[in-house]
C-alpha positions in Angstrom: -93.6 11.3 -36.8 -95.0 14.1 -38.6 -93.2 15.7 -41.2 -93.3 19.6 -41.5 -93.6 21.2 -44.7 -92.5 25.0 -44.5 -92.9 26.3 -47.9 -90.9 29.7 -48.9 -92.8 32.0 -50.7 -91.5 35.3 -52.5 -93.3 37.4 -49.6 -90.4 36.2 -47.1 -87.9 38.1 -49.3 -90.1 41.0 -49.3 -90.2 40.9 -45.5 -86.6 40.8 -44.8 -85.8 43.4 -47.9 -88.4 45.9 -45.7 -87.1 45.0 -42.1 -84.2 46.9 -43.5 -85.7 50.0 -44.4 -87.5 49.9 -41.4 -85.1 50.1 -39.2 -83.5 52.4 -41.3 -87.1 54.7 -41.2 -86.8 54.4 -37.8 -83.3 55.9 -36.7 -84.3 58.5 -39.1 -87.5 59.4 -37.8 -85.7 59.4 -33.9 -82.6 61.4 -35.3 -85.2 63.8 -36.3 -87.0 63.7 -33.0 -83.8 64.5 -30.8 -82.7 67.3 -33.1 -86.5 69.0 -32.9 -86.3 68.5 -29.0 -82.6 70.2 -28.4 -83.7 73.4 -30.7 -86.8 74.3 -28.0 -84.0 74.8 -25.1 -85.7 77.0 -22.8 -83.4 80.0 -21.1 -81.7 79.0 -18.0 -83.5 81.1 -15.3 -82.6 82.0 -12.2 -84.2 80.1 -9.7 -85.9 81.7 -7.1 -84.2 81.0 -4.3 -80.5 81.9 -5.2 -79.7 85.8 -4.6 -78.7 87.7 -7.9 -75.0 89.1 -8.0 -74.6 92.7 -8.7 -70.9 93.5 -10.7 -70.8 97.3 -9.8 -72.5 97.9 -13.5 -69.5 96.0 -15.0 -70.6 94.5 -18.2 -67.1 93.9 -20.2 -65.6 91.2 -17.9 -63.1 89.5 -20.9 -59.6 89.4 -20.5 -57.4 92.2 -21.2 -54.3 91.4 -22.2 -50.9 89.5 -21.4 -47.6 90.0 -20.5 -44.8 88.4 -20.8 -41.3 88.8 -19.3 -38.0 87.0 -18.6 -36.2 88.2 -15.0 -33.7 86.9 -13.2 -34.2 84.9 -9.9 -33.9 88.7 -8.2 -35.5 91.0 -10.2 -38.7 91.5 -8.1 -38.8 95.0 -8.5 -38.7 94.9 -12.1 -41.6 92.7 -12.3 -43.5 94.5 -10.3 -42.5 98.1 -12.1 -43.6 95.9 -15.7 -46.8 95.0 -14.1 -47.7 98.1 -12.7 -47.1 99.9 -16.0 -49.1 97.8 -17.8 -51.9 98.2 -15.6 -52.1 101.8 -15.5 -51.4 102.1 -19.6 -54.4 99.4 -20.1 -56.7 100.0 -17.7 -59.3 102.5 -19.0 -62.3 103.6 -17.5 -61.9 100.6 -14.8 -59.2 98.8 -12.8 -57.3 95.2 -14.1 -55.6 92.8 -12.1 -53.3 89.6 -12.5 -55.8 86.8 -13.4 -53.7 83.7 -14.5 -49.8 84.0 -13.9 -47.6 81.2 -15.7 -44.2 80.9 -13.7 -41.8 78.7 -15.2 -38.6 78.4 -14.0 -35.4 77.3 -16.2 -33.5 74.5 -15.6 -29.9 73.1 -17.2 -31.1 69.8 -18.6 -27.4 68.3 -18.9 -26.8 69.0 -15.1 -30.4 69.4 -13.3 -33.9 67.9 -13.2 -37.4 70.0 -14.3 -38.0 69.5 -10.9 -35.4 72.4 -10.1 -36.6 74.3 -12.3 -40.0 74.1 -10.3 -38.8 74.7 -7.1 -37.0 78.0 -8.4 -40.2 78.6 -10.2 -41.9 78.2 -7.0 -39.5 80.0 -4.7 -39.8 82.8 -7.0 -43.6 83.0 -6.9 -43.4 83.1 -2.8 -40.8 85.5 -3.0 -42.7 87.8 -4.9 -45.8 87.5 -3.3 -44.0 88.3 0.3 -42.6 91.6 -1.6 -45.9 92.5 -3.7 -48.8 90.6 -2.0 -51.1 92.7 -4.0 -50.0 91.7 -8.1 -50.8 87.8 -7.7 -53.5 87.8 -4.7 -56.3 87.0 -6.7 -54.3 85.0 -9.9 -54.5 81.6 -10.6 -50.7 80.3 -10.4 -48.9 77.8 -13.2 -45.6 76.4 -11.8 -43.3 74.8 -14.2 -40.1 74.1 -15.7 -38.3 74.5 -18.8 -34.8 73.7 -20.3 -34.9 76.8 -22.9 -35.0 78.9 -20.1 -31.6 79.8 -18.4 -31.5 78.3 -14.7 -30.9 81.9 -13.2 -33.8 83.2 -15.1 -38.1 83.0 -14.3 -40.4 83.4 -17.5 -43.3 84.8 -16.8 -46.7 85.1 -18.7 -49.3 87.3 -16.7 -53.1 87.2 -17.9 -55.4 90.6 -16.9 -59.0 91.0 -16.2 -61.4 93.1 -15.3 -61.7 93.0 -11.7 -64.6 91.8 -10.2 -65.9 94.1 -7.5 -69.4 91.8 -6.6 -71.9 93.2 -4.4 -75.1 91.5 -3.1 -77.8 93.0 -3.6 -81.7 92.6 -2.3 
């Protein structure tokens, strides 16, 4: 048998002491790359195909405000005289609606379940959409329940925007 004779030289550590660096040079030189590439982001442009939207000139679309209340299970009408005050007191130059209305109902947590609390919640969100089908037909509805709310009472948090009168146009 032959015998090999691998001989070490100082150029191996040199080799391995680089192959560090390198591979350091490397993910610096592709950091660099990926960060050039997401600056250039073009505009996202309507495509040609998809018919533009026309808001009726509406150009302030944020939300407006909130309002929160605490009823009792039959106070309808007093939710519905708090909403529309705050809509005609806050709604210059344009018309808001309910966008997002969080209904928790209150629960006793020594005698009842959150799940009570829900259903009155829930039952009071029905109710008050038979009564006043216009202050939550185009809201987004949160049903919950919560122990720091009395069990004959609803709290309410109502979130207002601009309403959004869209038009197609040619």
């Amino acid at each position: 048998m032959t015998e090999l004779n691998i001989e070490y030289s100082q150029n191996d550590d040199e080799v391995i002491e680089r192959s560090g660096w390198l591979y350091a040079d490397l993910f610096l030189a592709l950091t660099v790359i990926f960060l050039a590439t997401i600056s250039f982001v073009p505009e996202n442009s309507n495509p040609a195909n998809v018919e533009s939207e026309n808001l009726s000139g509406q150009t302030n679309l944020n939300v407006k405000g909130n309002l929160t209340l605490k009823v009792k299970l039959d106070e309808l009408d007093a939710v519905a005289k708090e909403v529309l005050n705050y809509v005609s007191s806050n709604s210059k130059g344009g018309s808001i609606e309910v966008v997002f209305a969080q209904i928790i109902g209150g629960y006793n947590s020594k005698t009842e379940t959150i799940q009570q609390g829900q259903l009155r919640a829930l039952k009071f969100a029905i109710d008050l959409g038979a009564k006043y089908p216009d202050i939550l037909m185009n809201s987004q509805r949160y049903i919950d329940g919560d122990e720091n709310i009395d069990s004959g009472e609803i709290g309410l948090r109502l979130t207002f925007g601009q309403k959004l009168d869209a038009k197609k146009t040619n």
